[in-house]
N, C-alpha and C positions, 0 to 999 in steps of 0.2 A: 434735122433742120429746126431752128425757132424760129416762132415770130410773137416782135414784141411791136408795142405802139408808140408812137413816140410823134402821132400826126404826118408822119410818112410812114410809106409800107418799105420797113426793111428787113431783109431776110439773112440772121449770122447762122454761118455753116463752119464747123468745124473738122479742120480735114487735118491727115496723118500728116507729117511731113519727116522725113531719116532723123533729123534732131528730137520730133516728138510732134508735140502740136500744134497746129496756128489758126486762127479763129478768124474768117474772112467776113466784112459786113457791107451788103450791097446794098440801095436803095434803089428800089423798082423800077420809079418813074426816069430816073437820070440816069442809071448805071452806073452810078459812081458808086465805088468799090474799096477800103480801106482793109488793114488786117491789121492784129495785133496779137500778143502772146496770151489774152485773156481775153473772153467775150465780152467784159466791159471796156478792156483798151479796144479793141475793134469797134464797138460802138461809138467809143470818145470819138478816135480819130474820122469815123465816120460824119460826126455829125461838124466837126471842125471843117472839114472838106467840103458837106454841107454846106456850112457856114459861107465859106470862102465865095461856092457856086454861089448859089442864094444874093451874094451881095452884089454879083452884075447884074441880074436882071432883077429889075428895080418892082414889075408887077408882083414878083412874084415874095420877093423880098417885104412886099406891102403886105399879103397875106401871113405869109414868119409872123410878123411884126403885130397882127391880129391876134394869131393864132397864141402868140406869148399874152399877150393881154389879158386874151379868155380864160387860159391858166390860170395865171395871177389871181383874178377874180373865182375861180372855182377853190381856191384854197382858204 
Protein backbone atom coordinates (compact mmCIF):
# COMPACT_ATOMS: atom_id res chain seq x y z
CA UNK A 1 0.00 0.00 0.00
CA UNK A 2 1.17 3.89 -0.50
CA UNK A 3 0.16 6.77 0.65
CA UNK A 4 0.61 9.86 -1.00
CA UNK A 5 -0.82 13.67 -0.27
CA UNK A 6 -2.49 15.31 -2.50
CA UNK A 7 -4.85 17.41 0.46
CA UNK A 8 -7.03 14.18 0.64
CA UNK A 9 -6.05 10.94 2.15
CA UNK A 10 -5.95 8.59 -0.68
CA UNK A 11 -4.74 5.18 -0.43
CA UNK A 12 -3.38 3.38 -4.21
CA UNK A 13 -3.27 -0.49 -3.84
CA UNK A 14 -1.85 -2.44 -6.35
CA UNK A 15 -3.31 -5.87 -6.92
CA UNK A 16 -2.69 -8.99 -9.30
CA UNK A 17 -5.16 -9.44 -11.75
CA UNK A 18 -4.87 -12.98 -14.73
CA UNK A 19 -3.73 -10.07 -17.29
CA UNK A 20 -1.07 -8.63 -14.85
CA UNK A 21 -1.59 -5.63 -12.78
CA UNK A 22 -4.17 -2.80 -11.86
CA UNK A 23 -3.38 -0.11 -9.56
CA UNK A 24 -6.83 0.82 -7.49
CA UNK A 25 -7.04 4.56 -5.98
CA UNK A 26 -9.49 5.25 -3.14
CA UNK A 27 -10.10 8.36 -1.32
CA UNK A 28 -10.85 7.77 2.43
CA UNK A 29 -13.31 10.37 3.27
CA UNK A 30 -15.89 9.59 0.10
CA UNK A 31 -14.95 6.23 -1.07
CA UNK A 32 -14.68 6.86 -4.27
CA UNK A 33 -12.49 4.43 -5.96
CA UNK A 34 -11.06 4.72 -9.61
CA UNK A 35 -8.20 2.12 -11.24
CA UNK A 36 -6.01 2.41 -13.86
CA UNK A 37 -2.98 0.32 -15.54
CA UNK A 38 -0.44 2.75 -13.70
CA UNK A 39 -0.39 4.35 -10.28
CA UNK A 40 -0.36 7.62 -11.85
CA UNK A 41 -3.47 6.73 -14.21
CA UNK A 42 -5.31 5.56 -11.01
CA UNK A 43 -4.47 8.79 -9.35
CA UNK A 44 -5.49 10.93 -12.44
CA UNK A 45 -8.79 9.33 -12.80
CA UNK A 46 -9.11 9.38 -9.15
CA UNK A 47 -8.90 12.86 -8.64
CA UNK A 48 -11.17 13.67 -12.08
CA UNK A 49 -13.86 11.68 -10.30
CA UNK A 50 -12.95 13.82 -7.40
CA UNK A 51 -13.30 16.56 -9.38
CA UNK A 52 -16.71 15.71 -10.76
CA UNK A 53 -17.88 14.78 -6.61
CA UNK A 54 -16.50 18.00 -5.46
CA UNK A 55 -18.36 20.07 -7.99
CA UNK A 56 -22.09 19.29 -6.39
CA UNK A 57 -21.47 20.04 -3.16
CA UNK A 58 -20.77 23.65 -3.35
CA UNK A 59 -19.13 23.91 0.70
CA UNK A 60 -17.05 21.64 0.05
CA UNK A 61 -16.06 22.67 -3.59
CA UNK A 62 -15.36 26.29 -1.67
CA UNK A 63 -12.64 24.54 0.42
CA UNK A 64 -10.91 22.76 -3.34
CA UNK A 65 -11.00 26.20 -4.35
CA UNK A 66 -8.85 27.50 -1.14
CA UNK A 67 -6.98 24.76 -0.94
CA UNK A 68 -5.81 25.44 -4.82
CA UNK A 69 -5.04 29.03 -3.91
CA UNK A 70 -2.83 28.08 -0.99
CA UNK A 71 -0.65 25.92 -3.55
CA UNK A 72 -0.42 28.49 -5.96
CA UNK A 73 0.99 30.74 -3.46
CA UNK A 74 3.38 28.13 -1.69
CA UNK A 75 5.07 27.89 -5.17
Amino acid sequence: MVKERFGFNIVVTKEKTKNGFVFAAEEVLTGIVSEGDTYEESVENLKEALSIHLERTPFIRKLVEQEKQNQRGAR
